[in-house]
C-alpha positions as CSV (number, residue, x, y, z in Angstrom):
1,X,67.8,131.9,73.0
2,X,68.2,128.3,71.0
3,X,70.2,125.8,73.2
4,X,73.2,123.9,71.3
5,X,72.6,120.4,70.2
6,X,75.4,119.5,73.3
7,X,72.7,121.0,76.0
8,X,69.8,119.9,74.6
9,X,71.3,116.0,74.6
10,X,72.1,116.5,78.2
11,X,68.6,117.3,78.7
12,X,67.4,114.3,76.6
13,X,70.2,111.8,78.8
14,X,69.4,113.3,82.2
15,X,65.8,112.7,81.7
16,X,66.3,109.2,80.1
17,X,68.6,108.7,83.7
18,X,65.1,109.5,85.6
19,X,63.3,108.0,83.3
20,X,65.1,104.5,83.8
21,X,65.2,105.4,87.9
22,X,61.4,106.5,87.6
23,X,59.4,105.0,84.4
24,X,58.0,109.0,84.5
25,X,57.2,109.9,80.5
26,X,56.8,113.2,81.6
27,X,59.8,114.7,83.1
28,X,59.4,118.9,83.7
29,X,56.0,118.6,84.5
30,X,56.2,115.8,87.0
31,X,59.7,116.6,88.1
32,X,58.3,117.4,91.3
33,X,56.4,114.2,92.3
34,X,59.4,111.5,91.4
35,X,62.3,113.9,92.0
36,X,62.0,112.9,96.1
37,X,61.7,109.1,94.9
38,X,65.2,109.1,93.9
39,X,66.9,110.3,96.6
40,X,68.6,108.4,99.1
41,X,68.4,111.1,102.5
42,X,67.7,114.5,103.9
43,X,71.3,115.3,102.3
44,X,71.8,115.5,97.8
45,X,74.1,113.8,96.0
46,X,75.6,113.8,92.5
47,X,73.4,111.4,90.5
48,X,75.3,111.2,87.4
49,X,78.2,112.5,85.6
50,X,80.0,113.4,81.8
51,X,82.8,112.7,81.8
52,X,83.0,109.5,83.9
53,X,85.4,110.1,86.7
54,X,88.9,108.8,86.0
55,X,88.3,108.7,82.5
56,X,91.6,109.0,80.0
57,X,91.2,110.7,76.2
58,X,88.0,112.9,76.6
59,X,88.1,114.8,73.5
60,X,89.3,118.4,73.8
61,X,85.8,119.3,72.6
62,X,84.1,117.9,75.6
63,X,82.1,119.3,78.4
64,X,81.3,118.3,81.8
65,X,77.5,117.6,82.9
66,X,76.9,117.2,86.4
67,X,73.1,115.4,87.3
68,X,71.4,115.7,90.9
69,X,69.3,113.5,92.2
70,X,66.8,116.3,93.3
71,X,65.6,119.9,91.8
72,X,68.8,122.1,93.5
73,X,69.1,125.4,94.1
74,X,70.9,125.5,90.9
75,X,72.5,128.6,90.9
76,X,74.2,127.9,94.2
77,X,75.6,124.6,92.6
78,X,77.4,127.1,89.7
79,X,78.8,129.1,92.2
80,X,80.1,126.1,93.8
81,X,81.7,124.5,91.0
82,X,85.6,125.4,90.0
83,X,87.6,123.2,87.7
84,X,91.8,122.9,87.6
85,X,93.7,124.2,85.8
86,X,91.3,127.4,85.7
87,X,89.7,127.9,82.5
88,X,87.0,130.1,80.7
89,X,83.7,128.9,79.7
90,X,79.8,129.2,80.0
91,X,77.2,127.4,82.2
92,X,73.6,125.6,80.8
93,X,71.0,125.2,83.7
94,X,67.8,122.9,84.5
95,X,66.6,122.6,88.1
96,X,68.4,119.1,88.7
97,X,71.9,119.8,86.3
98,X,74.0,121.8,85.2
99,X,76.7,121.8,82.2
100,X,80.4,123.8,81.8
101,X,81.1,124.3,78.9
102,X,84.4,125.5,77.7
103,X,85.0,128.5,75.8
104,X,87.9,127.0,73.7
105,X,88.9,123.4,73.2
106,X,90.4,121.6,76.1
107,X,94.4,120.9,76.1
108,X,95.6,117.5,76.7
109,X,96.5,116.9,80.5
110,X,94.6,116.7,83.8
111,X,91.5,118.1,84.8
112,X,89.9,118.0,88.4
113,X,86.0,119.1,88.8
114,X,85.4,120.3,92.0
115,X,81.8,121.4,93.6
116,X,81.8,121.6,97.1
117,X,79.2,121.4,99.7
118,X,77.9,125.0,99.5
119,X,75.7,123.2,96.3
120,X,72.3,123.5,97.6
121,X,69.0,122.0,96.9
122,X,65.5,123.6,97.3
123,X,65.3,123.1,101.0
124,X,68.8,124.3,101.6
125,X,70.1,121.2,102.4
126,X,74.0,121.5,101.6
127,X,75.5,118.3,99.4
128,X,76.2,115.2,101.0
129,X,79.9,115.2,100.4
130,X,82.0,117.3,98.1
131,X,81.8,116.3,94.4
132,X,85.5,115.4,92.5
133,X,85.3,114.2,89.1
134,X,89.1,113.5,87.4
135,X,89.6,113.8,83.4
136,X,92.4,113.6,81.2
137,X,92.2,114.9,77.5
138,X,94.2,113.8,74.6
139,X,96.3,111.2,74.9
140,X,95.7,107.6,75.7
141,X,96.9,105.8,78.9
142,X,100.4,105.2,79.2
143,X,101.3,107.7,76.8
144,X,103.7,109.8,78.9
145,X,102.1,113.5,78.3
146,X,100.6,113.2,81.8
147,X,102.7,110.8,83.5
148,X,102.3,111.1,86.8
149,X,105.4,112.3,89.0
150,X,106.8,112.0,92.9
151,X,106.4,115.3,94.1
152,X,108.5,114.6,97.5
153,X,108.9,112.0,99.9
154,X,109.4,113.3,103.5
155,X,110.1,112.1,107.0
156,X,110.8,113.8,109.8
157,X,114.6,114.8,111.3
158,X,115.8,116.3,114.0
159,X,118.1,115.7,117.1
160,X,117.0,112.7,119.2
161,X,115.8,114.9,121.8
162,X,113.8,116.6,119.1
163,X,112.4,113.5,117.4
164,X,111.3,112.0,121.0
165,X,109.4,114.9,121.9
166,X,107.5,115.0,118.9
167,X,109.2,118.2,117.6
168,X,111.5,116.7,114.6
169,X,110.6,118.2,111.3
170,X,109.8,117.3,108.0
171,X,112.3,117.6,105.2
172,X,112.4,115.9,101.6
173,X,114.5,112.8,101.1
174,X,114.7,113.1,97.2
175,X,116.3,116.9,97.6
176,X,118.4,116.3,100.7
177,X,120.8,113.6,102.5
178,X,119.2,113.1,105.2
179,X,121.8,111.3,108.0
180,X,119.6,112.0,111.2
181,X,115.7,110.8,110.6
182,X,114.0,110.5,114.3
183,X,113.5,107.1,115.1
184,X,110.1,107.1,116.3
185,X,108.6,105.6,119.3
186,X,106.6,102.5,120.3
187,X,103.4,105.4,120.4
188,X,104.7,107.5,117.7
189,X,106.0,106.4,114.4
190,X,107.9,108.5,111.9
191,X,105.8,107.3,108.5
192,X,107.1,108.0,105.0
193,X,104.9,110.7,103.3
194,X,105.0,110.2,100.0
195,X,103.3,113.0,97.5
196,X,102.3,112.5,93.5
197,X,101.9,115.1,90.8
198,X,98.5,113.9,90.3
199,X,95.7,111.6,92.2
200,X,96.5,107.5,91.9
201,X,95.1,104.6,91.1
202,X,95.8,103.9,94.9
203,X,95.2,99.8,94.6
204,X,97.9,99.8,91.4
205,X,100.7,102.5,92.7
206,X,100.6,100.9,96.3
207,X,102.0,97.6,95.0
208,X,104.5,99.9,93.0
209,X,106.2,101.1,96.3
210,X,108.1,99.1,98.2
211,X,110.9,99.9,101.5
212,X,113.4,98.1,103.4
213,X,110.9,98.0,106.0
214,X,107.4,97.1,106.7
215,X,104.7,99.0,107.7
216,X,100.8,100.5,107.3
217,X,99.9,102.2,104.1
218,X,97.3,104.9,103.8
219,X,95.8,107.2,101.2
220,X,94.9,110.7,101.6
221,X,94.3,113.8,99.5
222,X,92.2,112.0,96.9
223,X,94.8,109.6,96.0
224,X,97.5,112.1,95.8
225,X,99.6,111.3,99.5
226,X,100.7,108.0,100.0
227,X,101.6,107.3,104.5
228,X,103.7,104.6,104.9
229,X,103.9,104.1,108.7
230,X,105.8,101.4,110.0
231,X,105.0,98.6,112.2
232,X,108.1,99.7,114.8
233,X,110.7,102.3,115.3
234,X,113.2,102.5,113.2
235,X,116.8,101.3,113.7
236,X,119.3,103.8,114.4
237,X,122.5,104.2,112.1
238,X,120.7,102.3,109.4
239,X,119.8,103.3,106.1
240,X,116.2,103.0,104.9
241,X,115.3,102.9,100.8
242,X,111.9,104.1,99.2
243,X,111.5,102.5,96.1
244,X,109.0,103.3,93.3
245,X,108.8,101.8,90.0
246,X,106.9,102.5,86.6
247,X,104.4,100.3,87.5
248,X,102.7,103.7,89.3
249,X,99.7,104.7,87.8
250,X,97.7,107.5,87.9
251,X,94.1,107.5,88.3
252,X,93.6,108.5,84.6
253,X,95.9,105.5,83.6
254,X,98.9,107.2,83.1
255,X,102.0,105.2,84.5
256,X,105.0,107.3,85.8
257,X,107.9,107.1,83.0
258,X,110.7,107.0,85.3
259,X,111.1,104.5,88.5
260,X,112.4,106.6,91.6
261,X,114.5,105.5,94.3
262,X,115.7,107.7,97.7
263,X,117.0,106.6,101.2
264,X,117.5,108.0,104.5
265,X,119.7,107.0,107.8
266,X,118.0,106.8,111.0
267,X,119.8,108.5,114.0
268,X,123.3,109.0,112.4
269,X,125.3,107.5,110.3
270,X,127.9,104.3,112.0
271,X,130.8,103.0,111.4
272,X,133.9,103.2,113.8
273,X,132.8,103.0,117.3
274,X,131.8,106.4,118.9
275,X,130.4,107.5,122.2
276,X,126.8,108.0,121.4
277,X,125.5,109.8,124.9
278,X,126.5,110.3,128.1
279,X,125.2,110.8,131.5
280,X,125.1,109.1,135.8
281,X,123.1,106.1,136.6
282,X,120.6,108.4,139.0
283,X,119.0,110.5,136.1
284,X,116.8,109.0,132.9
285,X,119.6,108.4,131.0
286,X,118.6,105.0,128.8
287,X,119.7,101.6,129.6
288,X,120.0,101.1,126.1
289,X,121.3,102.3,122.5
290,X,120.5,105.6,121.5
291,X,120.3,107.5,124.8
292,X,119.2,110.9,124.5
293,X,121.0,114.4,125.7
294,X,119.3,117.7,126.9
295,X,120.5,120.4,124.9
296,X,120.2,122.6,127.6
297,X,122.9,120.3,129.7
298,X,121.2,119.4,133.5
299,X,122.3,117.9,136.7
300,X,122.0,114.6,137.7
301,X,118.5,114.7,138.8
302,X,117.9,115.0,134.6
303,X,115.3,113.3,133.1
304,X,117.4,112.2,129.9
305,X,121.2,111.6,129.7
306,X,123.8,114.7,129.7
307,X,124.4,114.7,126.1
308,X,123.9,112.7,123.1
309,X,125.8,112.9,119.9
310,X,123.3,115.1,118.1
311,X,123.8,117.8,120.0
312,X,126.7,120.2,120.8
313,X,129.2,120.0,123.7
314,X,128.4,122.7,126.1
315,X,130.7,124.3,128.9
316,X,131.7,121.8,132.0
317,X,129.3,123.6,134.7
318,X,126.1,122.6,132.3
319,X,126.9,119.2,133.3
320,X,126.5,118.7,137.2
321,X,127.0,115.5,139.2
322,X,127.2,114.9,142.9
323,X,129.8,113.5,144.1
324,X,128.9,110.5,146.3
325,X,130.9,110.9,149.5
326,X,129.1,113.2,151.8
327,X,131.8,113.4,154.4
328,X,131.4,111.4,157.3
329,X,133.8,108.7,156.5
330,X,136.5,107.5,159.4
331,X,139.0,105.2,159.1
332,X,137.9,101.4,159.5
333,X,134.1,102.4,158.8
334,X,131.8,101.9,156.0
335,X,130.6,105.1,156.4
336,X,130.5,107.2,153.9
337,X,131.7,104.0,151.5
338,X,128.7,102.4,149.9
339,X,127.4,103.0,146.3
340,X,125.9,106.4,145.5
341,X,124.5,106.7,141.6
342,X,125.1,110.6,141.3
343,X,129.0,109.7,140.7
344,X,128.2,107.0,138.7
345,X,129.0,107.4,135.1
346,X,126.9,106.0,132.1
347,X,128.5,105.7,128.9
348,X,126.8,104.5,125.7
349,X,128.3,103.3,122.8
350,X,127.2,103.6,119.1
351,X,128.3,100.2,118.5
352,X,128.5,96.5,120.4
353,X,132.0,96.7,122.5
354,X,134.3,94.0,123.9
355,X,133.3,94.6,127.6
356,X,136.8,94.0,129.4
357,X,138.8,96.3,126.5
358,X,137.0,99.0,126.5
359,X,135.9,99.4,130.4
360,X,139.6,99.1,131.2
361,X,139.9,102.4,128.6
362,X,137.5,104.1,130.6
363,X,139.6,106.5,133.2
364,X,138.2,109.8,135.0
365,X,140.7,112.4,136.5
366,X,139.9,115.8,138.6
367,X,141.0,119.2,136.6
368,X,140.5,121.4,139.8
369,X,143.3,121.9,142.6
370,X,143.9,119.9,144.7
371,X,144.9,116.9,142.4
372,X,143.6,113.9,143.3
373,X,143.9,110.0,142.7
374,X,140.7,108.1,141.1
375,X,140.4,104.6,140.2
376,X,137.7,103.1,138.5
377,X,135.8,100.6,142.0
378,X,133.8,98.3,139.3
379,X,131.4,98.7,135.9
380,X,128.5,96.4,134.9
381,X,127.6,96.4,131.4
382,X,123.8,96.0,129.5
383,X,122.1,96.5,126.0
384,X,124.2,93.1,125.6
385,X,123.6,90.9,122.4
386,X,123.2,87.0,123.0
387,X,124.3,85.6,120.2
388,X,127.9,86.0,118.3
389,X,129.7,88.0,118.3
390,X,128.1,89.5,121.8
391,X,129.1,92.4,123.0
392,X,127.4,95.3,124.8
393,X,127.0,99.1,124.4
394,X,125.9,100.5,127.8
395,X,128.4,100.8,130.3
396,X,128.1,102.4,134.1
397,X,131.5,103.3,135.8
398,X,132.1,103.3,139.4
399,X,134.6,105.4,140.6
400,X,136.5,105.6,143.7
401,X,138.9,108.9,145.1
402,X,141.8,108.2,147.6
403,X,141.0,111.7,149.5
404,X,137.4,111.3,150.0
405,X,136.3,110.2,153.5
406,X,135.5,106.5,152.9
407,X,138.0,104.5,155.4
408,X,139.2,108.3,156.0
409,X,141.1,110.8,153.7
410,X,144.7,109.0,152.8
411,X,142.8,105.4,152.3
412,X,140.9,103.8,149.2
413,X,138.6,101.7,151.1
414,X,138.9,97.9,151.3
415,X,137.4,94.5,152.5
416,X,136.8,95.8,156.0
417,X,134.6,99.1,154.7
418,X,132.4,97.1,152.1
419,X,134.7,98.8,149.1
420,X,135.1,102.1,148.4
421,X,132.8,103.3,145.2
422,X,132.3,107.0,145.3
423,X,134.2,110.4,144.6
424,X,134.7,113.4,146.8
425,X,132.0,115.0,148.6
426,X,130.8,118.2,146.0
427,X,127.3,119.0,147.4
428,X,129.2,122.3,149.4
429,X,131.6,123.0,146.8
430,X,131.8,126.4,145.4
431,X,130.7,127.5,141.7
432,X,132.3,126.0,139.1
433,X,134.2,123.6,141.1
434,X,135.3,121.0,141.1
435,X,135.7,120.0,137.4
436,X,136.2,116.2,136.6
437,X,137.0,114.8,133.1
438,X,136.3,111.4,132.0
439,X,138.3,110.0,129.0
440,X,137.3,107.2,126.8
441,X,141.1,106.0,124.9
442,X,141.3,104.7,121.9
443,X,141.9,101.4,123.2
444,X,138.3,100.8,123.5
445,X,137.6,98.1,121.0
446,X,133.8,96.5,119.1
447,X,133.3,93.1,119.0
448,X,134.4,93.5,115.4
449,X,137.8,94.6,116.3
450,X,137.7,98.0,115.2
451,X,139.0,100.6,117.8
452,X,137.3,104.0,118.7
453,X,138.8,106.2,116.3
454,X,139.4,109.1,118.6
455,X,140.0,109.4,122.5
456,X,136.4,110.9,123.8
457,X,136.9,113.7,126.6
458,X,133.5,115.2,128.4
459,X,134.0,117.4,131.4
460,X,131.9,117.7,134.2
461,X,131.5,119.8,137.2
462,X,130.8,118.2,141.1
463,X,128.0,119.8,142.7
């Protein structure tokens, strides 16, 4: 059968490619003795291709010619070649190339040539690395008919508790309001994934994308996923903006036509003062802004805080405390009296608070017969700013009960018993009982003057 003019000059270039490599004036009959020459390991490579990779406005007549630097299985390399979108054409074969041609003339847009590694040469070594050649037909660069596009920009959500262990999940900032990104950790970031229509020029689009903070950038599925991973965790309650302008450009040349912008807030969204977590002093409960809750509620042997304000309330006996007193308080003893941290309460707030305000709107009161009188013994504060206008957001809550046994049953202790700092023995107290209810009023005030907008109620029960 009588080649096309189109085959017969890919002949003619690949052997003037092997004859510029080889100065061999005889290429099918010497094929065999240079062909080894040219290759550069045990492994072959793509010597040469048509159209150039990343080349705009092929014309819709074209076809793609793919050289090897060694005589190939050939046939294996045809089977191994697919091109997107999928179209119909025919193939032309020598030992070292091979040519698609199309059936019908290309339609402008994107083209990606693919041949992967199951392309073999004589000795059955498989390619080196998988082939990719990119094309664009029809217009010129810039032009807009194959713009390039943001596809989705994701970062991962969830409740803290979720995010910390690693089991937030993805979801796409340009579709959804996303109010509760995770935060990340010092070991594990929550990067910005963001994903184009079309493989970048990754040098060009990188300096196109910009956020309000900073971080690593890395390129992945051939220049079509841009990870933005940043350099710490993130800041709860603020709001983080992905910017990309029309200086993107594709790896054809093809510049997005429309600039995109899309944010997401870390943790939750701030404002008014809130209780952000709560839990005692003797479990894993943080020592500073955001603590995290267990879902599954715990006593206070937990590893975490009770709750956090991503997660729902559950019932009082989820929550278990022991009260400090264990009974063997007298009067005019310290036994019985000194500091336990299973009754100590740690409350975290969302914002910086005046310390002497809002610990004096801090009050605890037993639910279950027989009523009883509790005063708060003392508080410390931490997660304190140094510089105006201060303010802290941790607080831990010492509580003291007239009829626990410290200095005996009808006394608060005093001076003479080393103060008086725990509740009620509750380590033999039957199920679900006692329940104790803490309250933080509204009177509890931020450094900026602005009260919490609702009295904060958790119940607990004494175990």
């Amino acid at each position: 059968m009588k080649k096309n003019q189109t085959s017969i000059n890919f002949y003619l270039s690949s052997a003037f490619i092997l004859f510029l490599f080889l100065q061999c004036d005889n290429l099918n009959t010497n094929a065999s003795k240079f062909l080894p020459y040219l290759s550069t390991g045990e492994s072959p490579n793509v010597l040469a291709s048509s159209p150039i990779t990343n080349t705009s406005g092929v014309s819709p007549t074209a076809s793609v010619q793919i050289i090897f630097d060694r005589t190939m299985k050939i046939y294996t390399c045809q089977e191994a070649f697919s091109i997107t979108p999928t179209i119909a054409g025919y193939f032309s074969l020598s030992p070292f190339s091979l040519e698609f041609t199309p059936s019908q003339n290309l339609t402008n847009g994107s083209y990606t040539v693919k041949i992967t590694k199951n392309c073999e040469d004589e000795k059955g070594h498989d390619l080196k690395n998988v082939f990719n050649l990119v094309f664009g037909v029809g217009s010129t660069p810039g032009g807009g008919t194959t713009s390039p596009s943001v596809s989705s920009i994701q970062v991962q959500h969830g409740t803290l508790s979720a995010c910390n262990a690693g089991t937030g999940t993805n979801i796409d900032i340009i579709s959804n309001d996303v109010t509760d990104g995770c935060l990340g950790t010092v070991a594990a970031r929550n990067p910005v994934v963001i994903t184009f229509s079309e493989a970048m020029n990754t040098s060009v689009t990188q300096l196109a994308v910009s956020t309000s903070f900073t971080g690593d950038y890395d390129w992945s599925g051939g220049g079509t996923i841009l990870t933005i991973t940043p350099d710490v965790p993130l800041t709860y309650g603020t709001r983080y903006n992905v910017n990309i302008s029309t200086n993107a450009v594709s790896a054809l040349g093809y510049t997005m036509s429309t600039a995109l912008t899309s944010s997401f807030v870390v943790g939750g969204l701030t404002g008014s003062p809130t209780v952000q977590a709560v839990g005692v002093e003797s479990q894993g409960c943080s020592a500073s802004f955001p603590g995290v809750g267990s879902a599954a509620g715990g006593d206070w042997t937990l590893g975490s805080c009770f709750w956090d304000s991503s997660l729902a309330v559950l019932s009082a006996s989820s929550y278990k405390f022991r009260g400090g007193d264990d009974g063997s308080g007298a009067s005019a003893t310290t036994a019985a009296c000194s500091d336990v941290t299973t009754d100590n309460f740690k409350i975290i707030f969302s914002n910086y608070m005046n310390p002497t305000t809002t610990a004096s709107a801090v009050r605890l009161q037993r639910l279950s017969p027989p009523l009883t009188t509790v005063k708060m013994a003392s508080y410390a504060w931490s997660d304190c700013q140094a510089a105006y206008p201060y303010g802290c957001r941790v607080l831990i809550t010492s509580f003291s009960e007239l009829e626990a046994s410290c200095n005996g049953a009808l006394a608060f202790g005093n001076s003479s018993t080393g103060g008086d700092f725990n509740l009620s023995r509750t380590d033999n107290a039957p199920a679900n009982f006692p329940f104790y209810q803490l309250f933080v009023d509204t009177t509890a005030i931020d450094v900026n003057g602005v009260n919490l907008k609702n009295q904060f109620q958790f119940v607990m029960e004494g175990k």
